[in-house]
NUMIVO-834469 format. One line per field, with one value per residue (C-alpha): residue number from 1; x, y, z. Coordinates in nm, 4 decimals, padded with zeros to 6 digits. Each point is the difference from the previous one (the first is absolute). Layout:
# NUMIVO-834469
tise	[NUM	...]
u	[X	...]
v	[Y	...]
w	[Z	...]
***
This chain:
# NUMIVO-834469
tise	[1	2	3	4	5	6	7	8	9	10	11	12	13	14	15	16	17	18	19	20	21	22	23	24	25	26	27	28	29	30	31	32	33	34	35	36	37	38	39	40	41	42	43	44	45	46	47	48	49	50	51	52	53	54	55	56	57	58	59	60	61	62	63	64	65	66	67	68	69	70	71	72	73	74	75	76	77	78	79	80	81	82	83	84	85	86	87	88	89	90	91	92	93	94	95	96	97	98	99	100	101	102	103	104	105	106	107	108	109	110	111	112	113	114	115	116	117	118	119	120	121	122	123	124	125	126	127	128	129	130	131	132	133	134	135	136	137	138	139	140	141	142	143	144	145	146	147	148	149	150	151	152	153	154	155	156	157	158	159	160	161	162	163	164	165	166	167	168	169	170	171	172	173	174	175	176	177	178	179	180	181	182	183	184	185	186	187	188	189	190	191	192	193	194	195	196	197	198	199	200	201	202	203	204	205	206	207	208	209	210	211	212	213	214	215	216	217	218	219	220	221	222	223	224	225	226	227	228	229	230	231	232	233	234	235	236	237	238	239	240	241	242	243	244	245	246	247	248	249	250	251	252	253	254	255	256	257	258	259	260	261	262	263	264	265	266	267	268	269	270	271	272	273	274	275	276	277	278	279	280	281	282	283	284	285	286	287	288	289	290	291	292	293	294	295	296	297	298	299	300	301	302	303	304	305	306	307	308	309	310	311	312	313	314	315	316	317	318	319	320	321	322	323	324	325	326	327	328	329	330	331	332	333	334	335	336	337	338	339	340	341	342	343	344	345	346	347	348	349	350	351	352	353	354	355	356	357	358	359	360	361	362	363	364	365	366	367	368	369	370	371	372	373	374	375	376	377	378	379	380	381	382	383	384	385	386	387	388	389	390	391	392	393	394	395	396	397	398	399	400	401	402	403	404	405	406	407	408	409	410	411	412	413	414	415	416	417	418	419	420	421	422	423	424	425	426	427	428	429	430	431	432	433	434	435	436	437	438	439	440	441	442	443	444	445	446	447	448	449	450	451	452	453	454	455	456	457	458	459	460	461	462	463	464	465	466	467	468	469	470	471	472	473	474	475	476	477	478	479	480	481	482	483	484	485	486	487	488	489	490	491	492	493	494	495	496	497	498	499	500	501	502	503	504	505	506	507	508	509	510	511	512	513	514	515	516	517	518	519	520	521	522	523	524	525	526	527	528	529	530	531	532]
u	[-05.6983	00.0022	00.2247	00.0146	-00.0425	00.3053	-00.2089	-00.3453	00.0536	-00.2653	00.0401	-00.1009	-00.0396	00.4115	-00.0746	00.3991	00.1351	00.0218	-00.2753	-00.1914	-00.1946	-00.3854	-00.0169	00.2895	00.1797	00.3225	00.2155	-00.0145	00.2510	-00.1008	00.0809	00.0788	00.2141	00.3381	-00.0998	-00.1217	00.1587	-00.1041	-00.3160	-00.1126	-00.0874	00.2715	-00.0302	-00.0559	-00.2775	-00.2004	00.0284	-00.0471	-00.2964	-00.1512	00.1128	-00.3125	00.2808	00.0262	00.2363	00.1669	00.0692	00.1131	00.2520	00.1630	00.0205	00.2415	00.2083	00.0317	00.1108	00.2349	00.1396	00.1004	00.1587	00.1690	00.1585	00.1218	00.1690	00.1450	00.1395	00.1832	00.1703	00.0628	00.1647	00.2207	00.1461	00.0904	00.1871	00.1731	00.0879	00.1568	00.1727	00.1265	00.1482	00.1839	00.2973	-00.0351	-00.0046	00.3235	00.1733	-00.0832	-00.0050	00.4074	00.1195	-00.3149	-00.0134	-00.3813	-00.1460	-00.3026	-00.2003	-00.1405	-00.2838	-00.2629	-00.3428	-00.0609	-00.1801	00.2602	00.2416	00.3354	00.3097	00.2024	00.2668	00.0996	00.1086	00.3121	00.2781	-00.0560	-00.2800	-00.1830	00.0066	-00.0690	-00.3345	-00.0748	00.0316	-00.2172	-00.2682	-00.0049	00.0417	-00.3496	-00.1879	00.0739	-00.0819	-00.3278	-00.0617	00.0376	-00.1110	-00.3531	-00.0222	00.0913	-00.1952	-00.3235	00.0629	-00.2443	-00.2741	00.0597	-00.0146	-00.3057	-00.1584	00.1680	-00.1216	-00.3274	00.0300	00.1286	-00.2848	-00.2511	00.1839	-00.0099	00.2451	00.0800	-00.2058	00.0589	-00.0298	00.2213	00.1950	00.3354	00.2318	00.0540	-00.3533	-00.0391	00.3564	-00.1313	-00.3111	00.2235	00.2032	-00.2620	-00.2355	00.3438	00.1277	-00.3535	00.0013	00.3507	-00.1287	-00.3279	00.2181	00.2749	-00.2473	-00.1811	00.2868	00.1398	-00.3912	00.0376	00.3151	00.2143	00.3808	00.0955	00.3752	00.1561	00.3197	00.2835	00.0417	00.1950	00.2550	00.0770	00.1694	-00.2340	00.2055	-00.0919	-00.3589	00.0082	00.1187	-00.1880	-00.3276	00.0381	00.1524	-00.3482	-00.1593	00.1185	00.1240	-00.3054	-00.2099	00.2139	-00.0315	-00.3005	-00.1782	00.2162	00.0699	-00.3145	-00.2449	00.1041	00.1868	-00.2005	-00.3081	00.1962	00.0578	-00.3925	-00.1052	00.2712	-00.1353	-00.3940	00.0933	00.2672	-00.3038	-00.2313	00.1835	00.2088	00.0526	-00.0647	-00.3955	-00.0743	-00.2425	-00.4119	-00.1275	-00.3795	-00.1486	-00.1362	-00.3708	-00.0772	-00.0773	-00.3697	-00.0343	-00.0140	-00.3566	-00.1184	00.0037	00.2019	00.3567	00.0568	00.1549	00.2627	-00.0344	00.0691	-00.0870	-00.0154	00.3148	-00.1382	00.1427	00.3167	-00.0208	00.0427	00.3047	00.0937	-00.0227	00.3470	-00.1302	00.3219	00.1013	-00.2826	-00.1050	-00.3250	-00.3539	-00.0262	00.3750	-00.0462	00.3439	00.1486	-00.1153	00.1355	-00.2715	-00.0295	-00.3546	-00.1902	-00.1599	-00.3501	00.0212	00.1992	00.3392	00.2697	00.1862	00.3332	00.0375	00.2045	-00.1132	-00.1991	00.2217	-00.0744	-00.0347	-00.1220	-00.3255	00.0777	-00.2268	-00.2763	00.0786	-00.0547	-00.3513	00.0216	-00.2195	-00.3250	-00.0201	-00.2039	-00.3019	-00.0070	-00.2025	-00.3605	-00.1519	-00.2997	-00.1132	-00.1350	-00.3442	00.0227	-00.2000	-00.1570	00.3136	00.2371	00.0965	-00.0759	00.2735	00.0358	00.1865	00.3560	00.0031	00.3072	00.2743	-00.1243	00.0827	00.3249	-00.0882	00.3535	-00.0351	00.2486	00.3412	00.2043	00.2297	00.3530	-00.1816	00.1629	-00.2199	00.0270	00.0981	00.0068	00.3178	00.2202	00.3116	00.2868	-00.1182	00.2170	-00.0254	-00.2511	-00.0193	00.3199	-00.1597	00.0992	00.3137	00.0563	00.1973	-00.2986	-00.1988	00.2099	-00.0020	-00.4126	-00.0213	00.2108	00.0648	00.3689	00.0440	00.2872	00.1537	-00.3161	00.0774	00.3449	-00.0897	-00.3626	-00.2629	-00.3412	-00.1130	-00.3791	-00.0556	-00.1466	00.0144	00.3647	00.0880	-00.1382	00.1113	00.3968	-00.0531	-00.1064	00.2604	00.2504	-00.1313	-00.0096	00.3476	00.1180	-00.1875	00.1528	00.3753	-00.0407	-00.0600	00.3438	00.1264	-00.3189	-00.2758	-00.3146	-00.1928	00.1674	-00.1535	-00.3340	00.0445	00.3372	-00.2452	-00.2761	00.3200	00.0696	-00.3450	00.0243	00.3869	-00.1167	-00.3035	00.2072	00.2510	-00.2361	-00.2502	00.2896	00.3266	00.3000	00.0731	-00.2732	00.0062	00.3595	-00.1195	-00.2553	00.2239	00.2635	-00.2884	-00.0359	00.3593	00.1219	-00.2796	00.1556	00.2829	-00.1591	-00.2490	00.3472	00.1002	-00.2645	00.0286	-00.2357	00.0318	-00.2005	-00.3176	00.0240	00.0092	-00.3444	-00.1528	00.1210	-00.1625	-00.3178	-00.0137	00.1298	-00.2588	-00.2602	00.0460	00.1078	-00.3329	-00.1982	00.2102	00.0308	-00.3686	00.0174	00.2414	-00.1696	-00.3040	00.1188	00.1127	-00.3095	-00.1479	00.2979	-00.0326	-00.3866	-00.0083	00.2633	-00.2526	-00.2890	00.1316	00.1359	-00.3226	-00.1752	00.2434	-00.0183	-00.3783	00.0184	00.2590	-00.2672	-00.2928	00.2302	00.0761	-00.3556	-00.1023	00.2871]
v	[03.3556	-00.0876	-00.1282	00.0769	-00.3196	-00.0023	-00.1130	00.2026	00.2826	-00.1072	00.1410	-00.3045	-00.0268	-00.1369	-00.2925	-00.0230	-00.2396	-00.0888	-00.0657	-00.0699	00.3021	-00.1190	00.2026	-00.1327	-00.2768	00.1707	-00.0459	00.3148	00.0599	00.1630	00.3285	-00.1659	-00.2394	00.1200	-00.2509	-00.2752	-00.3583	-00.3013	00.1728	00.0384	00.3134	00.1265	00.3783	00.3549	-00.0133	00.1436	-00.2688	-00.2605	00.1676	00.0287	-00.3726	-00.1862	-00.2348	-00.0218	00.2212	-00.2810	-00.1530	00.3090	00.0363	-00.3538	00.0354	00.3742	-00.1731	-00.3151	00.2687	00.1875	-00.3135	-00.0633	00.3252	00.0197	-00.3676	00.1220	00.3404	-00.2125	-00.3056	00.2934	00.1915	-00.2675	-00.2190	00.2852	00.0189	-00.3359	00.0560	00.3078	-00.2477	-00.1979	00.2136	00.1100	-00.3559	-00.0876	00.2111	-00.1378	-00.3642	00.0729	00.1072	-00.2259	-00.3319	-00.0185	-00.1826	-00.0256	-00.4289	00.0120	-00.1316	-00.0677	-00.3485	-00.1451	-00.2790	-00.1949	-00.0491	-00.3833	00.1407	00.1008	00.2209	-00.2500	00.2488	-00.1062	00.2804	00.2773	00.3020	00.2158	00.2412	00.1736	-00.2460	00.1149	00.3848	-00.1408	-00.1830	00.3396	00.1864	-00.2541	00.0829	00.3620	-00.0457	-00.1976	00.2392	00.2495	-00.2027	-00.1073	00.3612	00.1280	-00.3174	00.0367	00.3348	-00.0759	-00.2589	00.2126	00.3521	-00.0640	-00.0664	00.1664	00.3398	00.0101	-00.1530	00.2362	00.2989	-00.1235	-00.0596	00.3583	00.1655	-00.2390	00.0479	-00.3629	-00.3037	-00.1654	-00.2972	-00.3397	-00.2544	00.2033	-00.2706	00.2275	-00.1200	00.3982	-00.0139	-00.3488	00.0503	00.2028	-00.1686	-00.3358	00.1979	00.1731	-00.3285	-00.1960	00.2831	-00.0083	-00.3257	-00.0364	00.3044	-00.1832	-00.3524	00.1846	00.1635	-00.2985	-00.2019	00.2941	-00.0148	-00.3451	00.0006	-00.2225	00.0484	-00.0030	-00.0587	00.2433	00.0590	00.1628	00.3050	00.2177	-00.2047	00.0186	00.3130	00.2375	-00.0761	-00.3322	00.0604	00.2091	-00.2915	-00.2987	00.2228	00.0227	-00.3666	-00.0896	00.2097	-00.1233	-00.3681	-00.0972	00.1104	-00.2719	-00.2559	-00.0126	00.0836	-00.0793	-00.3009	-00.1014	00.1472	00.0772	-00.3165	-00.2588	00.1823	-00.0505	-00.4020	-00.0376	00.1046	-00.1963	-00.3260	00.1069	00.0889	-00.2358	-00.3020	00.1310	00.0853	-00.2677	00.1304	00.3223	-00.0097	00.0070	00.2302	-00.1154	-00.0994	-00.0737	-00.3217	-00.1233	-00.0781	-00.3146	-00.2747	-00.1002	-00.3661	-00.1839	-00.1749	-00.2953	-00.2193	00.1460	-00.2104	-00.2077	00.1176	-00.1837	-00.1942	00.1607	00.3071	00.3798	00.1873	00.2880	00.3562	00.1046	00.2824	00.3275	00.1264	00.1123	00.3834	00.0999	00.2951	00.0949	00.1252	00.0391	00.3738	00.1729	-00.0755	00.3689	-00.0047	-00.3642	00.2103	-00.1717	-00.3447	-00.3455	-00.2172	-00.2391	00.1074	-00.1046	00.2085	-00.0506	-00.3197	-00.1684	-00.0338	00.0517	00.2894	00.0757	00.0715	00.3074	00.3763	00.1723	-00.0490	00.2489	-00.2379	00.1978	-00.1700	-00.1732	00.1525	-00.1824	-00.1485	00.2589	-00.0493	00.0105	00.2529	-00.1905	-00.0907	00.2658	-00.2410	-00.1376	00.2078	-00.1798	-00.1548	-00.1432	-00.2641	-00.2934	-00.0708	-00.3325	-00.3101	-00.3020	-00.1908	00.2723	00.0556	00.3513	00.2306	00.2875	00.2672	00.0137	00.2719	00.1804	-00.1312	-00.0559	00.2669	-00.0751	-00.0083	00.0332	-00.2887	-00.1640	00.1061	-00.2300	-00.2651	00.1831	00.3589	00.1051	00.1290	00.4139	00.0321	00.3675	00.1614	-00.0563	00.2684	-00.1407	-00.2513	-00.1426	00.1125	-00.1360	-00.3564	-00.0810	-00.2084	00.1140	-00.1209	-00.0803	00.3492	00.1673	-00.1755	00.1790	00.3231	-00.0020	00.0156	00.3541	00.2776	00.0342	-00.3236	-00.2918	00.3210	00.0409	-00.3485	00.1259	00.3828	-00.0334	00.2433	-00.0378	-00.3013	-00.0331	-00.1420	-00.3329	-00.3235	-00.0926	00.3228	00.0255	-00.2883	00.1145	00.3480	-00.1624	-00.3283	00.3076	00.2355	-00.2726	-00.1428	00.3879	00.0577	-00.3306	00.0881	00.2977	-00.2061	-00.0676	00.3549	00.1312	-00.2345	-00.2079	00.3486	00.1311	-00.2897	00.1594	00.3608	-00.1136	-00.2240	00.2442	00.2382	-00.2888	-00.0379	00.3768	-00.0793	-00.3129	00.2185	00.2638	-00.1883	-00.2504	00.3580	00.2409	-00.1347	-00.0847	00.4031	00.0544	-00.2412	00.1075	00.3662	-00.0550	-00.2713	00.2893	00.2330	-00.2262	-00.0359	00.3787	00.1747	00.0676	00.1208	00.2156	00.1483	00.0661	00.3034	00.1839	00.2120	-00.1398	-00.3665	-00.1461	00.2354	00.0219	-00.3959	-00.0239	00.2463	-00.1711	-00.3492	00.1241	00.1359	-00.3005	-00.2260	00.2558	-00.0545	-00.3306	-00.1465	00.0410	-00.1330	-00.2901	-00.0533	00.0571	-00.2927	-00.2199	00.0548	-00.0652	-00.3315	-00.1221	00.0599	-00.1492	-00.3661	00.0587	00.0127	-00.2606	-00.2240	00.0710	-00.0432	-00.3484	-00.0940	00.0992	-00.2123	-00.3277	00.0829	-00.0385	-00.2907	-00.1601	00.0540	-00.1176	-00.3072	-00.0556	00.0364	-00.2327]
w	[21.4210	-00.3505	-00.2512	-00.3997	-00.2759	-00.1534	-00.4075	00.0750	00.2113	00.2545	00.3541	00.1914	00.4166	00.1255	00.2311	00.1104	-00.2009	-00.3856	-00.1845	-00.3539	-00.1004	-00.0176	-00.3497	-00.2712	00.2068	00.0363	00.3644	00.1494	00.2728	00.3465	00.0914	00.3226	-00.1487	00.1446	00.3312	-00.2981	-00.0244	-00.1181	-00.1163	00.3578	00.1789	00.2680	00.0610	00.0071	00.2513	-00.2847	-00.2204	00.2903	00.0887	-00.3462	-00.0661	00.2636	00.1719	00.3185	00.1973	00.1585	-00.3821	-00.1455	00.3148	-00.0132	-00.3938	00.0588	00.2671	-00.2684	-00.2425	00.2568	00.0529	-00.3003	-00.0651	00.3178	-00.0694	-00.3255	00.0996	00.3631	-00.1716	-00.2486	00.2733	00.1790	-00.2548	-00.1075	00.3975	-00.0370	-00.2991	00.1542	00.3122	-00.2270	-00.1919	00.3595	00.1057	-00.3149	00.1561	00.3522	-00.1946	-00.1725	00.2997	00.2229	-00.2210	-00.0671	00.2714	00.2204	-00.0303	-00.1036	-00.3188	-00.2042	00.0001	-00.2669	00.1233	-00.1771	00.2142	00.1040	00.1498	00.2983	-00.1788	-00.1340	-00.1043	-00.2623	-00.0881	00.2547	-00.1804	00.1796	-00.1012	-00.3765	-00.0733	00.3290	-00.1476	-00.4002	00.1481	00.1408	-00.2639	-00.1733	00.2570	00.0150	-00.3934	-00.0416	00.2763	-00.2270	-00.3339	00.1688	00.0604	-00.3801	-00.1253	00.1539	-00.1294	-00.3405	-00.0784	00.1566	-00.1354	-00.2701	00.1768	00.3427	-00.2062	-00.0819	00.2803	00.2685	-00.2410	-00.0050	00.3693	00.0645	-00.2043	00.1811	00.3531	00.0524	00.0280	-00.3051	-00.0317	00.1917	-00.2895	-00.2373	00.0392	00.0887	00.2479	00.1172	00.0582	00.1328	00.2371	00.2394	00.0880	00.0505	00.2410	00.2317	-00.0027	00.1447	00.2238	00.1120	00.1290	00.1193	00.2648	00.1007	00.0542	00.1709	00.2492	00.0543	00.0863	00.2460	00.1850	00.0378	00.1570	-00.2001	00.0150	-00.3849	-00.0724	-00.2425	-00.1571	00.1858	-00.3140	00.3203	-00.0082	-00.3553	-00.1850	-00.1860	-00.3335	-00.0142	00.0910	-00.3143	-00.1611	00.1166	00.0012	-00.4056	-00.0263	00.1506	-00.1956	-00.3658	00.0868	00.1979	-00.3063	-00.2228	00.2158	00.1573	-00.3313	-00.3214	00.1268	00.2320	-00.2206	-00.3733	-00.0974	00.2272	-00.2069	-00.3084	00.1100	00.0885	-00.3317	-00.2655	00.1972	-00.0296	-00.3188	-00.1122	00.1390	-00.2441	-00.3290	-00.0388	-00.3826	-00.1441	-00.0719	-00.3467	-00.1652	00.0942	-00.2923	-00.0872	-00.0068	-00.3704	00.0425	00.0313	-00.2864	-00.0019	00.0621	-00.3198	-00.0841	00.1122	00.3344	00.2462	00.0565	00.2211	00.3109	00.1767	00.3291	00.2671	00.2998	-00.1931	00.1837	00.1818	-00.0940	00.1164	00.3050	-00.0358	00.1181	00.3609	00.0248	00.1883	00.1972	00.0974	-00.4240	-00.1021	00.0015	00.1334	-00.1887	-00.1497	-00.1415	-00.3081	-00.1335	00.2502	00.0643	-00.0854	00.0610	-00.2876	-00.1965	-00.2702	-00.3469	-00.0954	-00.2299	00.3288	-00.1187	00.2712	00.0512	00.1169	00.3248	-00.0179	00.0268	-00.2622	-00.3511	-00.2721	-00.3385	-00.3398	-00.1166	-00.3431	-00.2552	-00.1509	-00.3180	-00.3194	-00.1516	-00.3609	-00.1884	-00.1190	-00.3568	-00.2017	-00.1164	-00.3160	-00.3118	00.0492	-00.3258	-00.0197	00.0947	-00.1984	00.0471	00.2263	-00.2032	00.1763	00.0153	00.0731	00.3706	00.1307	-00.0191	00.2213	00.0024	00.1893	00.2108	00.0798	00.2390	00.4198	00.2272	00.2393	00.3189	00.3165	00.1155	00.2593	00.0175	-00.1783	00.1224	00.1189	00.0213	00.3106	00.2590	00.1393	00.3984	00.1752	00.0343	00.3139	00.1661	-00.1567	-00.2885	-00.2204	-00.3530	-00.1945	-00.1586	00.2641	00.2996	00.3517	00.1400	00.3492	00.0567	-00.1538	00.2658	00.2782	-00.2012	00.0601	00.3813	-00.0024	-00.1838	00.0357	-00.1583	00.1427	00.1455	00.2661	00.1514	00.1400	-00.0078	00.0640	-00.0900	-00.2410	00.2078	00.0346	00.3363	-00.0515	00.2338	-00.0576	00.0298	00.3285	00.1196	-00.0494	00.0781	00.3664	00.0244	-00.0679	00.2795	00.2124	-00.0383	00.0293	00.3079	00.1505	-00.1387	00.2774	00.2836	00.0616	00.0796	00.1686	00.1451	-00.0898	00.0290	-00.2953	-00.2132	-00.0941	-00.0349	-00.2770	-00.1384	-00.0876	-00.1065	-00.2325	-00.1714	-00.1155	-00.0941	-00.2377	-00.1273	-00.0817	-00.1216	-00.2576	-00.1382	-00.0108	00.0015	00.3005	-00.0555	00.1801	00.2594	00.0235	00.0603	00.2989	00.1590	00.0396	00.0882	00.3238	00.0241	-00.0013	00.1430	00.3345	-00.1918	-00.2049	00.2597	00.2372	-00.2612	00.1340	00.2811	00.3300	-00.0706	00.2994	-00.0560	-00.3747	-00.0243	00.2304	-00.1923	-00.2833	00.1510	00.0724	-00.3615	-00.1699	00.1757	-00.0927	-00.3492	00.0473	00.1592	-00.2894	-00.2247	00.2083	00.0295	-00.3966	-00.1056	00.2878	-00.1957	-00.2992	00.0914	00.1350	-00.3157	-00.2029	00.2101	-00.0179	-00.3780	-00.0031	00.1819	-00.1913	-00.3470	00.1755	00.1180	-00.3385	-00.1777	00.2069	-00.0510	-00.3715	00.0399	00.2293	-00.3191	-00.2327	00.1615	00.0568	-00.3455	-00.1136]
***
């Protein structure tokens, strides 16, 4: 099989996948690229066979990409039952609410869930309409904000017959794979605590009518959301960083200026020094591992650094400054008409001729020649030093808005560190109305929650928390529940598994990159002090 250059014309041998052509450089795509992702071989059997992998490689990387796919197009359908479900219960809410002597709790997580305000009556059906109103928003909201870029990427996708690309960055894209890993493990812990034995305590939902299962299914599903991560994860995150920040910047930093060189000594003896020990240098700074950000990302760090001639620089992230420009050199003099010269006698000094002005050479910068720093997301404009708001602006993309609404997080230490003191005060909060088995599998539910919640936003932790919550619902419109649902199972843990082993994967590298970049900088701390 061969495959056309797209610049030369050469017909060169298709080894399965994408490739440079040998000739002029250009990427050629396979002819067997329909199977391609990630620039890896996945099928026809032609293409496998042409590519030299093994057939055991080629097969794992087509079931990676059916995966993918199939988590994509299941999520879809499924999502869209659950909104049909609960289009369905808003009329059994309505008639059943008036009267009924049920209402709506609003908590706070201490971690035990404390109630503060019990909604009943016409504010019962208001907060309802208030859920089922920010399902929906959620919904369009999601799809909004991504039409721009899921366009493209689910034509390219559709030409390529593959799923759209994992670190797109798209929370339609990054939703499903949330899902399946969780529903994954929720199955494997539920069958390993059956095989054991264990009696697990559950709810009594029989005894309660369907109307309000509707109803407390999508309180859940929205409330929970603000709760556990609004206010256990955004604004604590908010808190953490005003006090790392609001420790270090005690004033706005001014612009860094450069240091004037230094006098030379004046001539003669040196002075006379005082009595007295020499002070040893101050140490550097602490480095706060928790703010500061990753070695390959300096846009983001605030560890207090130093320029080239040693003068201190603000500890704040990279600030864009405009170099002053050197100081105007003034044309040179045209040389004066030469006459000549007298002839010198024996008591006459020696006169030589003048030659024109000395050359200017840059030397360095002047004193209050402000000093150029890389660009950072969100700088203030230039010549204003950052405020403490601009600070918070840096660690997201949507700005003070991401601490309550989350989304454009990069997951760094202290984001970690909420996203799991949130999952594990959620996972505890359920302990009173099911058992101590509960605790882990809402737990791991919760990391994918706070993920969610900090890289896309609480719509989309919103959106796969009522994915959990109205699944049975929306899987009961169909006709043969009980064999649909296993089927169902068997699939959703199929797809599921691997994304499981995926995001377990990825965290092991995370905390192992964490932990090397930590060891490399206590190394250099170590030298440091050493050399000091």
């Amino acid at each position: 099989m061969q495959t056309q250059c797209p610049r030369c014309g050469a017909m060169l041998e298709d080894p399965g996948r994408d490739f440079p052509c040998p000739r002029c450089g250009a990427p050629v795509r396979s002819a067997g690229g329909a199977f391609v992702a990630d620039g890896e071989a996945l099928g026809p059997l032609a293409s496998v066979r042409l590519s030299g992998e093994p057939g055991w490689k080629a097969l794992l990387r087509a079931l990676q990409n059916l995966a993918r796919i199939g988590a994509l197009v299941l999520f879809a359908v499924m999502l869209l039952f659950c909104f049909v479900a609960l289009g369905d219960g808003v009329p059994k809410v309505f008639s059943g609410a008036p009267g009924s002597g049920y209402g709506a709790v609003l908590y706070l997580l201490l971690p035990a869930p404390v109630g503060f305000v019990v909604l009943t009556g016409p504010e019962f059906l208001a907060w309802y309409v208030f859920l089922v109103a920010a399902l929906v928003a959620s919904l369009i909201y999601l799809l909004f904000s991504e039409r721009r870029k899921l366009r493209p990427l689910l034509s390219e996708a559709a030409s390529n017959f593959r799923a759209p690309d994992r670190r797109s960055g798209l929370g339609l894209v990054q939703l499903p794979q949330v899902f399946f890993a969780v529903f994954f493990f929720d199955i494997v812990y539920a069958l390993a605590v059956w095989l054991t034995g264990t009696s697990a305590r559950s709810p009594d939902f029989g005894s309660l009518p369907d109307w309000y299962l509707y109803f407390t299914l999508a309180h859940a599903s929205v409330y929970e959301e603000i709760a556990a991560r609004t206010l256990l994860c955004g604004l604590p995150l908010l808190l953490a960083y005003i006090m790392a920040y609001g420790r270090r910047f005690h004033a706005p930093p001014e612009p860094v200026l450069a240091r004037a060189p230094a006098a030379p000594p004046p001539p003669g003896p040196p002075l006379p020094q005082a009595p007295g020990p020499v002070p040893a240098p101050a140490p550097p700074p602490r480095v706060d591992h928790l703010v500061d950000g990753p070695p390959d990302e300096p846009a983001r760090r605030v560890v207090p650094r130093a320029d080239d001639a040693g003068a201190p620089v603000a500890s704040a992230p990279a600030l864009v400054l405009p170099a002053e420009a050197p100081p105007p050199v003034e044309p040179a003099a045209p040389p004066p008409p030469s006459r000549p010269a007298p002839m010198p006698s024996a008591t006459a000094p020696l006169m030589v001729p003048t030659a024109g002005p000395e050359p200017v050479f840059p030397g360095p910068p002047r004193p209050g020649a402000a000093l150029p720093r890389p660009a950072w997301p969100g700088a203030p404009p230039p010549g204003r030093p950052p405020s403490l708001a601009d600070m918070l602006r840096s660690r997201t993309t949507n700005g003070l808005w991401g601490y309550l609404l989350g989304g454009g997080f990069t997951i760094g230490p202290l984001e970690a560190f909420f996203i799991t003191g949130s999952a594990l005060m959620f996972g505890w909060a359920h302990v009173s109305g099911w058992d101590i088995w509960k605790m882990l599998p809402t737990f791991i539910a919760g990391l994918g929650f706070g993920y969610l919640f900090l890289k896309v936003g609480i719509h989309a932790s919103i959106l796969l928390h009522f994915a959990f919550d109205y699944l049975s619902f929306g899987l009961a419109l169909l006709p043969a529940y009980d064999l649909l649902f296993l089927l169902l199972t068997i699939l959703f843990c199929a797809v599921g598994g691997f994304y499981f082993g995926h995001y377990a994967l990825q965290i092991a590298k995370w905390i192992g990159a964490r932990g090397k970049g930590h060891g490399a900088r206590e190394g250099q701390r170590a030298a440091g002090s050493g050399q000091r």
